[in-house]
Backbone bond lengths (Angstrom), bond angles and torsions (degrees), N, CA, C in turn:
res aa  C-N    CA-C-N  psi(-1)  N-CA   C-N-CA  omega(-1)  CA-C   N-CA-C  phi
1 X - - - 1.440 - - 1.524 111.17 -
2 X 1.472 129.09 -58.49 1.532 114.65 170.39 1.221 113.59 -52.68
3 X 1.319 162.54 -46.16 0.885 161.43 147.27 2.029 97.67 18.31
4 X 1.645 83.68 -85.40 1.398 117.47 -155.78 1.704 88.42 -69.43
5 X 1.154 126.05 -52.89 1.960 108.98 -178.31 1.348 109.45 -70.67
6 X 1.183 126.41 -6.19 1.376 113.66 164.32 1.627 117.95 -85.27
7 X 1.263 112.34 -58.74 1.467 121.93 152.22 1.786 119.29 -12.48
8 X 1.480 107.54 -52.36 1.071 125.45 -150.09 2.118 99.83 -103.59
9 X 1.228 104.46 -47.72 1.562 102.88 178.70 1.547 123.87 -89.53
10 X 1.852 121.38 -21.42 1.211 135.81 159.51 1.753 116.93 -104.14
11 X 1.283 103.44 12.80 1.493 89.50 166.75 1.275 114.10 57.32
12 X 1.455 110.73 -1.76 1.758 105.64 -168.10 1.611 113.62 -87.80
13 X 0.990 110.79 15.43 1.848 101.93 153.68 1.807 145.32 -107.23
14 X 2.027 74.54 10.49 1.740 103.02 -167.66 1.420 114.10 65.07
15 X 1.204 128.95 32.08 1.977 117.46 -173.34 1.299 97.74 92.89
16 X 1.264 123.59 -3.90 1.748 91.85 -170.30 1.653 97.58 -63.24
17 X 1.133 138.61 -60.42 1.564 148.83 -128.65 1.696 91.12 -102.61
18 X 1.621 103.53 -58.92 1.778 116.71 -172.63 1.280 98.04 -81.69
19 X 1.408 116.26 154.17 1.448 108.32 170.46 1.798 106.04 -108.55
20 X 1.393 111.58 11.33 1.104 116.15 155.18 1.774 104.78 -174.61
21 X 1.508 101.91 150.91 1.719 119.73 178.06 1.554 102.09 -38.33
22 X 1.504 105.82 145.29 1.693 97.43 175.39 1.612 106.54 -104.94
23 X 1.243 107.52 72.99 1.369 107.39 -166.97 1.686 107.35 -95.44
24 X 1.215 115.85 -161.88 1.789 102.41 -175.36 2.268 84.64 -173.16
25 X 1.264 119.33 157.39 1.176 128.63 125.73 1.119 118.16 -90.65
26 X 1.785 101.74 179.26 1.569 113.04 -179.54 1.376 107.51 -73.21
27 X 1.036 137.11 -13.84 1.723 128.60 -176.62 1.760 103.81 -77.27
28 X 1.606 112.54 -40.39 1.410 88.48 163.23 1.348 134.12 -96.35
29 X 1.484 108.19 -6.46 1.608 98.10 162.42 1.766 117.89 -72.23
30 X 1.092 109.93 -29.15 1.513 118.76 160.91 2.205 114.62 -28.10
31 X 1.498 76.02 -70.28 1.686 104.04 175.53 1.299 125.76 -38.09
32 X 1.735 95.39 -57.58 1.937 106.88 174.84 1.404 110.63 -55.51
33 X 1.680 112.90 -35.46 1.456 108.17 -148.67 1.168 119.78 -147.11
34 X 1.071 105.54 -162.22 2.007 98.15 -178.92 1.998 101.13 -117.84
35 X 1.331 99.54 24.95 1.505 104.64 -167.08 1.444 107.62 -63.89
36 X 1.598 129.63 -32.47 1.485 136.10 -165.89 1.564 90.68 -96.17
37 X 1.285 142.46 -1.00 1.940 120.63 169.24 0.728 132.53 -44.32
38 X 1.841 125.21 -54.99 1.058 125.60 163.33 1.686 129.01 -109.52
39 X 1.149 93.42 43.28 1.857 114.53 170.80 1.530 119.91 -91.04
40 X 1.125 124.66 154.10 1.732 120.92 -145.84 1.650 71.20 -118.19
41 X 1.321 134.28 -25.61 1.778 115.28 -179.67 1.280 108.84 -71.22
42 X 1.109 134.19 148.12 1.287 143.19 164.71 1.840 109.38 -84.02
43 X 1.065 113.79 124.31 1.770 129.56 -174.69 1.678 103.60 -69.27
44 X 1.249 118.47 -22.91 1.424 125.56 -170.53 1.139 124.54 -101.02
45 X 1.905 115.68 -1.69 1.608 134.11 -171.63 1.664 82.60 -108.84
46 X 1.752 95.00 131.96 1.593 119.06 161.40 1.787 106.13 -66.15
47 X 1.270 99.83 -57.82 1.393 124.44 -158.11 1.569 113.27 -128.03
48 X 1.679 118.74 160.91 1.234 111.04 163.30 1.707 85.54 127.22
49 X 1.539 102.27 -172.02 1.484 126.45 166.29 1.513 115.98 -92.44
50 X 1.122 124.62 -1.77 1.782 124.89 -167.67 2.056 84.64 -137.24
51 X 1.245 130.36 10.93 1.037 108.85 173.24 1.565 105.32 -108.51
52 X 1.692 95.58 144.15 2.232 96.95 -178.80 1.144 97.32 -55.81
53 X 1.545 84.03 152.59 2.166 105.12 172.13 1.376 93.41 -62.27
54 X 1.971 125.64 -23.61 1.699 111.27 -155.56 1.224 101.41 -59.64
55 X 2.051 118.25 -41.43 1.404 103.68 -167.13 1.998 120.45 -68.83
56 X 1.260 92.08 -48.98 1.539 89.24 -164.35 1.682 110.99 -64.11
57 X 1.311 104.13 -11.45 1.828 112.59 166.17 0.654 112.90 -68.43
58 X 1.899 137.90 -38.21 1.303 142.74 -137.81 1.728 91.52 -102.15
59 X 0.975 108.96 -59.98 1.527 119.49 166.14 1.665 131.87 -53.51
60 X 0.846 88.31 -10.38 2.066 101.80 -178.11 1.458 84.96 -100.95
61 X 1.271 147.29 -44.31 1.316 148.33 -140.71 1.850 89.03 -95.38
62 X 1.337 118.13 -40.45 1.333 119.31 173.94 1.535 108.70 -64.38
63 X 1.383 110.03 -73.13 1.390 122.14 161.44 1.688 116.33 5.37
64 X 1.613 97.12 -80.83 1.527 125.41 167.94 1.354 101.28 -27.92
65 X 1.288 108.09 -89.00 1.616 123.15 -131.06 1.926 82.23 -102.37
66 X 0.963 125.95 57.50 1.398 142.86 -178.90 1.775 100.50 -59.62
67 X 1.601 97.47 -72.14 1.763 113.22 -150.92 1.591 76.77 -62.64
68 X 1.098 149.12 -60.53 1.655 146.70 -102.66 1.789 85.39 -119.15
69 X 0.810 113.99 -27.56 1.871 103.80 -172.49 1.479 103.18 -106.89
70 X 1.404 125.46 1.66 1.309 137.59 177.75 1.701 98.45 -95.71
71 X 0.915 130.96 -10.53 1.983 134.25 174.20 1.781 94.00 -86.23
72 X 1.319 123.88 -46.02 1.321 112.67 -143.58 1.631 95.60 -111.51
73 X 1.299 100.41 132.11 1.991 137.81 -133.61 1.482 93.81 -80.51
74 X 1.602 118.66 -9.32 1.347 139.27 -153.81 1.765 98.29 -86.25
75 X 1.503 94.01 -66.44 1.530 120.58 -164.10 1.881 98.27 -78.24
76 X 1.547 130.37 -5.23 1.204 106.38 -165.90 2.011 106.67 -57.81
77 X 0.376 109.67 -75.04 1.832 126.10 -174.04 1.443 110.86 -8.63
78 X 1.861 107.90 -56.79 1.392 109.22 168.42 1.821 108.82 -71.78
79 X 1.755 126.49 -31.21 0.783 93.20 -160.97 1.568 115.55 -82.23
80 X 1.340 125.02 -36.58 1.471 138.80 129.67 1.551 108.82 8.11
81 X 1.319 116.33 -47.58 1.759 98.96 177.72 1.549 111.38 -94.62
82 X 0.974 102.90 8.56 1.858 108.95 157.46 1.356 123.43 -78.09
83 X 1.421 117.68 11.68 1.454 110.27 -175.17 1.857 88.63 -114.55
84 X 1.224 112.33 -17.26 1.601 119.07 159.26 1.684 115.58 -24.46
85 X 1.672 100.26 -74.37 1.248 133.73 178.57 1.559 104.05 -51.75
86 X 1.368 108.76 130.71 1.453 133.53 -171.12 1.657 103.48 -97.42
87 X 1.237 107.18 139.86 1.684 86.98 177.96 1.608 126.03 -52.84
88 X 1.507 108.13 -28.33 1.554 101.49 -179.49 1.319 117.49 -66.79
89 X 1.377 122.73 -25.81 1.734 128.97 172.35 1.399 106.38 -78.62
90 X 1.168 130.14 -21.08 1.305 134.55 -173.27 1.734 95.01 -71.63
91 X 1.741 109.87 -49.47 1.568 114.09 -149.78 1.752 91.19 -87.84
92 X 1.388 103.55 -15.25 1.935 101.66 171.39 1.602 120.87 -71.23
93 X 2.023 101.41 -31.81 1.330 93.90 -174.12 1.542 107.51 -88.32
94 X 1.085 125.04 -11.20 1.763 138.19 -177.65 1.803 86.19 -59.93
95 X 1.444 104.49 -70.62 1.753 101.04 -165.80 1.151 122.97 -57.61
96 X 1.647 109.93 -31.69 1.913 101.26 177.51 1.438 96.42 -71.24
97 X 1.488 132.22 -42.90 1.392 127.18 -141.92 1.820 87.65 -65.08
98 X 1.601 113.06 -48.88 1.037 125.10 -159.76 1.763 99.90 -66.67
99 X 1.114 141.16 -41.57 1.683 145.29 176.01 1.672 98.93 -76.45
100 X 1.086 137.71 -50.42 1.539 119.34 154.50 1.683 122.96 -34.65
101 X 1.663 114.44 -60.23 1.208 86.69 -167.56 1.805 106.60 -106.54
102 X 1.235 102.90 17.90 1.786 93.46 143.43 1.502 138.36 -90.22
103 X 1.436 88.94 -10.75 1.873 112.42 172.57 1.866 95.42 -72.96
104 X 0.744 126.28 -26.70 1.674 121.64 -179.23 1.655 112.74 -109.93
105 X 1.702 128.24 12.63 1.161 132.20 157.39 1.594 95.87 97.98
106 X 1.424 122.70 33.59 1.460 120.08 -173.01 1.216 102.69 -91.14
């Protein structure tokens, strides 16, 4: 079983174990749950100061791992809406993602 939740929640075996990252934005953690009610981020902001860390994380992590999650038949849909993204929104969500997770010792 660790094997496979590590595989599966850090992405850290590249697909060997997961056949794709178990990653999520805020629009579907929104969806599952009642987790965003009383949250001051908004689930529907890419970017900004009132937008969740889920999106611009969720998207930098696509961003990233672009060439390698663009092969696997799993991820086409999210990765497909990356051609949306203009390079200047691309180079906005790199810097918040990147000042978020150095604000927490990343």
């Amino acid at each position: 079983m660790l094997p496979n939740v590590l595989g599966m929640g850090l992405h850290a075996d590249g697909g060997v174990t997961a056949t794709k990252p178990y990653i999520a934005s805020a629009n579907y953690i929104h969806k599952m749950g009642d987790y965003c009610d009383d949250c001051r981020y908004d689930p529907k902001k890419r970017l900004g100061a009132d937008a969740c860390p889920f999106n611009y994380l969720y998207w930098n992590f696509l961003i990233q791992h672009e060439q390698i999650l663009r092969r696997n038949p799993r991820m086409g849909p999210s990765v497909l809406g990356l051609r949306r993204i203009n390079p200047d929104t691309r180079a906005a969500i790199h810097e918040q993602a990147a000042e978020f997770i150095n604000a927490f010792g990343g």
